[in-house]
C-alpha positions in Angstrom: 61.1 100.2 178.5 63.1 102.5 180.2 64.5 101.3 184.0 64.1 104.0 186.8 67.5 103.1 188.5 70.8 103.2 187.3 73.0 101.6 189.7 76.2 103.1 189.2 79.6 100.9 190.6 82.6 102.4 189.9 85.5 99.9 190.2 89.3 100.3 189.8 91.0 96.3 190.3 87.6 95.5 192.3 87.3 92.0 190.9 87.7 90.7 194.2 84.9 92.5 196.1 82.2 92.8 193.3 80.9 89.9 193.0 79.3 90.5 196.5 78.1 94.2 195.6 76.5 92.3 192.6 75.2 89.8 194.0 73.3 92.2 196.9 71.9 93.9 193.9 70.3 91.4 192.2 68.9 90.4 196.0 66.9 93.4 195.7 63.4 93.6 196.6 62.6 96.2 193.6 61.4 94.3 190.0 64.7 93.1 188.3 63.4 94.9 185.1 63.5 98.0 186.4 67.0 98.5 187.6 70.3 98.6 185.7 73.7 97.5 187.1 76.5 99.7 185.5 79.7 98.7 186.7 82.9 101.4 185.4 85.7 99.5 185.2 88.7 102.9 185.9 91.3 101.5 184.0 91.9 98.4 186.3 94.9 96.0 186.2 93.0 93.3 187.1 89.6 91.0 185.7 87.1 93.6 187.1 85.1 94.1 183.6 85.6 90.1 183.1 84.1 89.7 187.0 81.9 92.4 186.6 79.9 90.6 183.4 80.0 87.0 184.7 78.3 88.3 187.8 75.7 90.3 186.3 76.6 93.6 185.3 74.3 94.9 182.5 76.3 97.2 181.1 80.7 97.8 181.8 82.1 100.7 180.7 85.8 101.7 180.2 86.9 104.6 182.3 90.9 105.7 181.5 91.3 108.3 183.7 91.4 106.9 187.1 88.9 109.0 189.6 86.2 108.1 191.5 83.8 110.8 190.3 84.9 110.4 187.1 84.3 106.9 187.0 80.9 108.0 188.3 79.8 110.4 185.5 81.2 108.3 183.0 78.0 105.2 184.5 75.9 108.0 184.8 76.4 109.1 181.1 75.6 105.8 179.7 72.7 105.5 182.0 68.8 105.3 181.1 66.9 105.4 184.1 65.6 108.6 185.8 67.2 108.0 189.2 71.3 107.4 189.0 71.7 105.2 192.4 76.0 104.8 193.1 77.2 101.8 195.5 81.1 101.4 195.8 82.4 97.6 194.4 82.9 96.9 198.6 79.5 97.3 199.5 76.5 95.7 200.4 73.1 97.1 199.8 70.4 95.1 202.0 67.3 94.3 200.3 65.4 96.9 200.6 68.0 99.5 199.6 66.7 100.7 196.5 62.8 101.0 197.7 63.9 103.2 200.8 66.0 105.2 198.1 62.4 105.4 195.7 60.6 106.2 199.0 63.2 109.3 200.1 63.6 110.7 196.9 59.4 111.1 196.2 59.3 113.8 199.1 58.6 116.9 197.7 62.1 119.3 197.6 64.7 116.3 198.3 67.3 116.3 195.6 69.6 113.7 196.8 69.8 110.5 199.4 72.7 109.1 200.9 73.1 107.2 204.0 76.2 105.7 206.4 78.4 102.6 206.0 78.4 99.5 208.5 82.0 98.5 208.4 81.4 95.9 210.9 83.4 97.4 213.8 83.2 96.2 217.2 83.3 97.6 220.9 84.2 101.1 221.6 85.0 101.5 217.5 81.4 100.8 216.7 80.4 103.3 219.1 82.3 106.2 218.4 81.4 105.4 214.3 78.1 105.3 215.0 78.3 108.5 216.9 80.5 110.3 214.2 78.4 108.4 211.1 75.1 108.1 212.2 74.2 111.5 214.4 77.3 113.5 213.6 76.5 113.5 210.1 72.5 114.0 210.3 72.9 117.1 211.9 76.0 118.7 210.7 75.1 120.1 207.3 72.8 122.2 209.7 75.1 123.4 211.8 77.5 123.9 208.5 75.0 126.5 207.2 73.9 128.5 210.6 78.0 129.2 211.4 79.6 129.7 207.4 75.8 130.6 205.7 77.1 128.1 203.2 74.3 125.6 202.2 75.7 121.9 202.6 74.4 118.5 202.1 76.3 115.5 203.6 77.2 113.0 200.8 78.6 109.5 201.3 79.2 108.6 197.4 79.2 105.2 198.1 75.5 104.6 199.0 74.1 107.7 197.7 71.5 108.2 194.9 70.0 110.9 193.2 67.7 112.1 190.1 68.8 112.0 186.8 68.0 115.6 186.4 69.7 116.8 189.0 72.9 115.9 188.5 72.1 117.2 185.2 71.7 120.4 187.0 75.2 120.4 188.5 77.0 119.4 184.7 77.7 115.9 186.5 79.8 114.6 189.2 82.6 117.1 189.9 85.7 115.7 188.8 87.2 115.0 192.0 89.7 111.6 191.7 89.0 110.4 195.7 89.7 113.4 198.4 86.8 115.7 198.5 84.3 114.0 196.1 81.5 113.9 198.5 81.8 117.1 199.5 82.1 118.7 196.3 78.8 116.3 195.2 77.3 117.9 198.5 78.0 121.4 197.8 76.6 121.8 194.2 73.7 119.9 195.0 72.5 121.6 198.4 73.2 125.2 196.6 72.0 124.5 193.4 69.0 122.2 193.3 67.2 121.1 196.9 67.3 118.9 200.0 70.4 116.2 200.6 68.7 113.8 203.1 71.1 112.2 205.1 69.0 109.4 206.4 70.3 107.2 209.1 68.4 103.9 208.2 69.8 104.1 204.4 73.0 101.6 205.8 74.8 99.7 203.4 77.8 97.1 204.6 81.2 97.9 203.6 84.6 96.7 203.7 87.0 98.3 206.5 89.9 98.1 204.3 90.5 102.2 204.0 91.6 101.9 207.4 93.6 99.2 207.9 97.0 101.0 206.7 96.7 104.6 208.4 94.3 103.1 210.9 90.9 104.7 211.3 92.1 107.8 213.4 94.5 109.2 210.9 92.2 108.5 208.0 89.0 109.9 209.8 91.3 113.3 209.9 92.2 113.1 206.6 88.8 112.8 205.6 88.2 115.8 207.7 90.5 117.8 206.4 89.4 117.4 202.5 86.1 118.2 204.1 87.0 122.0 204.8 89.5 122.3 202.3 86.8 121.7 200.2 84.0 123.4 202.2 85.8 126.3 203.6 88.2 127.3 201.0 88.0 126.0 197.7 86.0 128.3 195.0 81.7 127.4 194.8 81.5 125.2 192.2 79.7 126.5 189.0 
């Protein structure tokens, strides 16, 4: 019997972290049976297939060619069941992640579900990530279309799930290596298929480790820039 998720984790020397992300996964309140766990190991250096196996992985695939879209449609390749759910290897999915995911995607005309990242800030740098990552990003792919006329959807890759067939749609994840992944995944599906819900409740945990050499400032603008690179000027994707 065919699962209806494929949990796709892409993981490049990850061993460290996935044994959480796996463990949260197996924690979920959806039947065991009917689930997946595809971990991609992208060419690590490190024991992420050998971590990834011992710690439940049903299937590990070898990815050379390091990219985390790549690494993505290489799981989503291999995978059987009719919804391709991705988590990155530092994340935490709470219980009821992949039911709110099953609930979202049954509306009629969504394509596509992603939500934000707790990564366990505190004080004023809660606030403003809330502000940027929880209302910001509801809204913006709104705003995005009234001012360019460029349909949108916003896309966090790393708790983000969709149907099988529509990423068939698109040909796959675009083969973006890191900068401008989500916003290429965002692009095709809003213009090509239906409805990205960016829904606020759909949190995962996640390590703050991006940040901690550019601190979060710099790197929030470099995310921002890919963003309209990507948006703005780079050719629609076919």
């Amino acid at each position: 019997m065919r699962p209806y998720f494929s949990v796709v984790v892409p993981a490049w020397n990850e061993a460290q972290y996935l044994p959480k992300a796996l463990a949260a996964l197996h924690a979920q309140d959806w039947p065991r049976h009917d689930f997946e766990i595809i971990v991609v190991d992208n060419h690590s250096d490190d024991a992420t297939a050998t971590v990834a196996q011992a710690n439940g992985a049903d299937k590990v695939v070898y990815e050379p060619v390091r990219g985390t879209n790549i690494a993505r449609e290489a799981g989503r390749r291999v995978a059987e069941g009719q919804i391709i759910a991705c988590l990155d290897a530092d994340c935490e999915p709470a219980p009821d992640w992949l039911r709110k995911v099953s609930q979202a995607l049954s509306r009629d005309g969504v394509a596509a579900i992603s939500g934000p990242y707790d990564y366990g800030f505190r004080g004023i740098t809660k606030l403003l990530d809330r502000w940027y990552a929880h209302w910001l990003f509801a809204y913006v792919d709104r705003v995005l279309a009234l001012v360019f006329r460029k349909p949108f959807g916003v896309i966090r890759a790393g708790n983000f799930a969709a149907w099988q067939r529509t990423l068939e749609r698109i040909n796959g994840f675009p083969p973006y290596t890191f900068w401008g992944d989500d916003t290429a995944l965002g692009l095709m599906i809003a213009r090509k298929v239906g409805r990205v819900w960016y829904k606020r409740d759909l949190v995962v945990k996640s390590s703050p480790r991006r940040f901690k050499d550019a601190g979060l400032p710099r790197t929030t603008m470099r995310y921002l820039y890919h963003f309209f690179r990507v948006y703005l000027f780079e050719p629609t994707p076919q």
